[in-house]
C-alpha positions in Angstrom: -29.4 -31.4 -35.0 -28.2 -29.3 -32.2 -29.1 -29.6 -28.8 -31.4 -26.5 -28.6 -33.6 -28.7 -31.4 -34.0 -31.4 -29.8 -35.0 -29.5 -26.6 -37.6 -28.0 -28.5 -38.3 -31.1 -30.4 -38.9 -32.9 -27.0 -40.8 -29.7 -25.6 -42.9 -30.0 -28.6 -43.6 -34.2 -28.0 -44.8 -33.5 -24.2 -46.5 -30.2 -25.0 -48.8 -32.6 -27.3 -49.0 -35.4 -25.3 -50.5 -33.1 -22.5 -53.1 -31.3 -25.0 -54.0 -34.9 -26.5 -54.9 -36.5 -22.8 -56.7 -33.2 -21.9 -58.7 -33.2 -25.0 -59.7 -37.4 -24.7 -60.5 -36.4 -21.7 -62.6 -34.0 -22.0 -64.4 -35.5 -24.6 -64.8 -38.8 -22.5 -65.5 -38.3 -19.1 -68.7 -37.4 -18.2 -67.8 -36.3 -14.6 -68.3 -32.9 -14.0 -65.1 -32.2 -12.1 -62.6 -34.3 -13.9 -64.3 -33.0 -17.3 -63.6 -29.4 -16.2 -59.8 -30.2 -14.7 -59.5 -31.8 -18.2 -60.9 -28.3 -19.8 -58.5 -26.0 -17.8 -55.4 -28.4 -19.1 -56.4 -27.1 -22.6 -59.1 -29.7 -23.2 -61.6 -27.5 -24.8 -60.1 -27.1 -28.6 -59.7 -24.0 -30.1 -59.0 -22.5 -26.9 -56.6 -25.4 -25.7 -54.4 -23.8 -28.4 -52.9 -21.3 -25.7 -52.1 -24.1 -23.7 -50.5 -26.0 -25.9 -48.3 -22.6 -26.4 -48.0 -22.5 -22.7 -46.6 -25.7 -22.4 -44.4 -25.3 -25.3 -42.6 -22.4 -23.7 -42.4 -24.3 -20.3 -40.8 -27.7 -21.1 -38.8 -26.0 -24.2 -37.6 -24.2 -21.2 -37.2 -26.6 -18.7 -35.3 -28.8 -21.0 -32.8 -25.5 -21.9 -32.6 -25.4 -17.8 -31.9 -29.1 -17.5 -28.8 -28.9 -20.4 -27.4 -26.4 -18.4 -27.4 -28.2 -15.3 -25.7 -31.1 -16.9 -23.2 -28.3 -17.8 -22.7 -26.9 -14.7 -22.1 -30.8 -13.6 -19.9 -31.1 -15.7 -17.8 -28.7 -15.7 -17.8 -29.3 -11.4 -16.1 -32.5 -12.1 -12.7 -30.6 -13.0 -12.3 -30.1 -9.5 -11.8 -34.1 -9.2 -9.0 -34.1 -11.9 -6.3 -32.5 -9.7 -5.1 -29.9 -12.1 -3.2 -28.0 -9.6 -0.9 -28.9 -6.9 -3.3 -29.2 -3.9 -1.0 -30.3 -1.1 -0.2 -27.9 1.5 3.3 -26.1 1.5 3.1 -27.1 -2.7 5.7 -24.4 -4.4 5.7 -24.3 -8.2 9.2 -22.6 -9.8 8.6 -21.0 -13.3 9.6 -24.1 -15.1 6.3 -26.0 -13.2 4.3 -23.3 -14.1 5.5 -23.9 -18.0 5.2 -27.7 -17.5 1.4 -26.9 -16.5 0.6 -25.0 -19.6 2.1 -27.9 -21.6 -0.2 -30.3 -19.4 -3.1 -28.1 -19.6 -2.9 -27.8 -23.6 -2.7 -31.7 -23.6 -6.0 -31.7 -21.4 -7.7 -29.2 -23.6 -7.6 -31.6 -26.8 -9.5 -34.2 -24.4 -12.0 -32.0 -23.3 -13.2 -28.3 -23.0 -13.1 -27.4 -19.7 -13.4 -23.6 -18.2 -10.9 -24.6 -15.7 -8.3 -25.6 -18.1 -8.9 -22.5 -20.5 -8.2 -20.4 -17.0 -5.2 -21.9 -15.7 -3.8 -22.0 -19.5 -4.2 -18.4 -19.9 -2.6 -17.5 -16.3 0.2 -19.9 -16.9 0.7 -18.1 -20.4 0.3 -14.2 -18.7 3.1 -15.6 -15.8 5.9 -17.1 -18.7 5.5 -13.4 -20.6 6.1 -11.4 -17.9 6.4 -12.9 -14.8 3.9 -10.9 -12.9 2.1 -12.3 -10.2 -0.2 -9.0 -10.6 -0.5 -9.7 -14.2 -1.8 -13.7 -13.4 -4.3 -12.5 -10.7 -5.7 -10.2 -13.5 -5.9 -12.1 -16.0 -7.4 -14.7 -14.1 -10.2 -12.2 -12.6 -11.0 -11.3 -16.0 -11.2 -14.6 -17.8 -13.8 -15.6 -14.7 -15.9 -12.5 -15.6 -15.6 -13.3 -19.5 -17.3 -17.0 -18.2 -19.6 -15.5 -16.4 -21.0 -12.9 -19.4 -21.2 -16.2 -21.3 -23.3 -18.5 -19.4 -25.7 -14.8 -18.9 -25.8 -14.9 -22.5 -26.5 -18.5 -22.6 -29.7 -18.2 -20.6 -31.0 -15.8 -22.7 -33.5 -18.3 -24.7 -34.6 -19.6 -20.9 -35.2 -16.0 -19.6 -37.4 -15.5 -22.8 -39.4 -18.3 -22.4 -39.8 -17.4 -18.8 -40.9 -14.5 -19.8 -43.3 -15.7 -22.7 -45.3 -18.4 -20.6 -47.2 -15.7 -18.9 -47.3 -13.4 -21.8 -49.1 -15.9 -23.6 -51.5 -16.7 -20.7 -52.4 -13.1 -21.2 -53.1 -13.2 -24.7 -55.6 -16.1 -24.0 -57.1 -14.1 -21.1 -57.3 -11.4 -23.8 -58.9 -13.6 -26.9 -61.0 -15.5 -24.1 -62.8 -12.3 -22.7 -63.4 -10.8 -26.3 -64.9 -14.4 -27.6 -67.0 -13.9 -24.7 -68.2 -10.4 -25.2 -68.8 -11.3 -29.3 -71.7 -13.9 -27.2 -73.0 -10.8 -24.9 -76.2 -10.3 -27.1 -77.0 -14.0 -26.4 -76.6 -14.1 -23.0 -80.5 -14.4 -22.1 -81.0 -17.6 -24.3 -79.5 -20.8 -22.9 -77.1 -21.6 -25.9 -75.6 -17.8 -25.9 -74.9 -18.1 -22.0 -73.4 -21.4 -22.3 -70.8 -19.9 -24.8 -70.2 -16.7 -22.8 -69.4 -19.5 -20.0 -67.0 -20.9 -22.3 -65.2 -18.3 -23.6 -65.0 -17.1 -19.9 -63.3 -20.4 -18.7 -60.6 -20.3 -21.7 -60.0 -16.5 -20.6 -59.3 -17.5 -17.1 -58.1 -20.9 -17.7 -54.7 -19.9 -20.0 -53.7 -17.5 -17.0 -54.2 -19.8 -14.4 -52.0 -22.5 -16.0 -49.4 -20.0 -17.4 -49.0 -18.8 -13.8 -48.4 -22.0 -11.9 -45.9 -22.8 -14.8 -44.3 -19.5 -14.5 -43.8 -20.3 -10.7 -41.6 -23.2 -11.4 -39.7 -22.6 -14.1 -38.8 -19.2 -12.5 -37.5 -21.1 -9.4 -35.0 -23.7 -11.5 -33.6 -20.5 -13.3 -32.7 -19.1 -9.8 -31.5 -22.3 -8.8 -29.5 -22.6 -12.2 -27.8 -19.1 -11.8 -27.2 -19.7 -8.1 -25.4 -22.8 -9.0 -22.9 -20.9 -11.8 -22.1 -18.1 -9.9 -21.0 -20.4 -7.3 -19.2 -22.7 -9.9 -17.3 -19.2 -11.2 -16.5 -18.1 -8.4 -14.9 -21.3 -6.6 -12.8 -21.9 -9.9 -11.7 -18.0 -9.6 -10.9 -19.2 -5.6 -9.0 -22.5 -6.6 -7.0 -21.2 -9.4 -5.7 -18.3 -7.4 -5.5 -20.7 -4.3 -3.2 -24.0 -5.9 -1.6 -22.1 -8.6 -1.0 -18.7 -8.4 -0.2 -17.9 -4.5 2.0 -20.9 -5.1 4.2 -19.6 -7.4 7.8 -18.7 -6.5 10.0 -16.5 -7.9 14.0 -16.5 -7.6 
């Protein structure tokens, strides 16, 4: 099972543990304003169904969000592992530049790092042709190939973002022509009491799928904030330790 699974899969557990507490509570509590708080969290079955969407979409989201945090994390912590010369007044001669391809291939059969993929590449552009142009180019362009990447991988997130409210709307939608089927009933007491109903799933889906849509929209900036940062500093530390420090004869 890969990780996008079990993100759903553990989307899918909280999404139902939500609808189930909603529903026993509506069905329990006798208290007007804790029975209709219970309602709006998708209480009410049939309509709780868009809820139970909603919340799908959010914490399959979140959890996407959250694996790409942990990415960004670690791959932060090749900063720590001194890969390049960091001292001041460092030179590296070709033959340190070969040794660090050598180390750097060594590093890559521990673990897949963006870092070590970038300075492996610009040590292998600088022992073809021995063009500092060349290794600031080739650097600058493996950076922008990251970047394309992690866009790519937040596609699924910026679709659920997307869907939460989408869905909202289609309960708004289903809610409003439930309640319009009842609009011949609306002078007896049972026919207004379903209108009333349908009504509060109408508004009740959108309201939720709003508030959720407000959060999950602020990790995602957070999240792409944080890797275009992360991109960026590698592009600045790569060019910094290994390629302004390289001298030729």
């Amino acid at each position: 099972m890969n990780q996008r699974t079990k993100n759903l899969a553990m989307a899918a557990v909280c999404a139902l543990i939500i609808i189930v507490v909603a529903v026993a509570g509506y069905n329990i509590i006798g208290q007007p304003t804790l029975k209709r708080i219970f309602q709006m969290l998708g209480g009410n079955m049939p309509g709780g169904i868009i809820q139970f969407l909603t919340y799908l979409a959010f914490f399959w989201g979140m959890f996407e969000i959250s694996s790409r945090f942990y990415k960004v994390k670690e791959e932060q912590s090749s900063f720590d592992m001194e890969l390049l010369p960091e001292q001041e007044q460092w030179v590296l001669s070709p033959d340190d530049v070969n040794d660090l391809k050598i180390k750097m291939i060594e590093k890559e059969k521990e673990q897949s790092l963006l870092m070590v993929g970038i300075i492996k590449k610009a040590a292998t552009k600088f022992r073809a042709n021995k063009s500092i142009s060349d290794v600031i180019e080739i650097v600058s362009t493996q950076v922008k190939i990251n970047m394309t990447k992690s866009e790519n991988a937040q596609s699924l997130i910026r679709y659920l973002a997307w869907a939460i409210p989408s869905i909202g709307f289609i309960g708004t939608i289903l809610g409003i022509a439930e309640s319009l089927g009842y609009a011949d009933q609306a002078s007896e007491p049972e026919g207004l009491a379903q209108v009333t109903a349908a009504m509060y799933v109408a508004f009740d889906t959108t309201l939720i799928s709003l508030i959720l849509s407000i959060i999950i929209m602020y990790f995602i900036h957070s999240l792409q904030e944080q890797e275009d940062e992360l991109h960026m500093h590698m592009e600045e530390y790569v060019i910094e330790n290994l390629v302004n420090r390289i001298h030729i004869e």
